[in-house]
N, C-alpha and C positions, 0 to 999 in steps of 0.2 A: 669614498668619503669626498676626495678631490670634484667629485664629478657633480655629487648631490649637492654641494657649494656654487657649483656654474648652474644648474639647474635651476636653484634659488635664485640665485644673482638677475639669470633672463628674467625668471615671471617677475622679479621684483620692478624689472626696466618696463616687461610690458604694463604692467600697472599703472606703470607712476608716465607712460606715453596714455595711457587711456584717459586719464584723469586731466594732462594737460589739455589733450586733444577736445574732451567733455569743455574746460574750462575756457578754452578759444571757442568753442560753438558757445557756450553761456555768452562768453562777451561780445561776441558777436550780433547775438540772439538781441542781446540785451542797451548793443548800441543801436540795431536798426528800429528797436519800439523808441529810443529816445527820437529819433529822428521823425519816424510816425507821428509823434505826439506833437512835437514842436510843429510839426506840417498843418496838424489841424488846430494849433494856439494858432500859427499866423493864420491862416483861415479865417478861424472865428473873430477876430482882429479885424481881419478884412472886410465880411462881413457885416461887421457891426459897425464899422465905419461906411460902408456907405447908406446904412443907414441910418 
């Protein structure tokens, strides 16, 4: 009984590390497109000033 509780207990830990780990790769994922983006506003910015 003891033992099927620590059993539980691990996959429940590795779960809830995979999920963080997924959710640092999202935000990560999800701040280099912002950067992306803002690269080609100023761009297009630049662009359109000098003409």
């Amino acid at each position: 009984m003891n033992n099927n509780n620590n059993n539980n207990n691990n996959n429940n830990n590795n779960n809830s590390n995979n999920s963080r780990f997924i959710y640092q790769v999202y935000l990560s994922y999800s701040h280099d497109l912002c950067i992306v983006y803002l690269v080609k506003l100023i761009l297009l910015i630049f662009f359109y000033r000098i003409n």
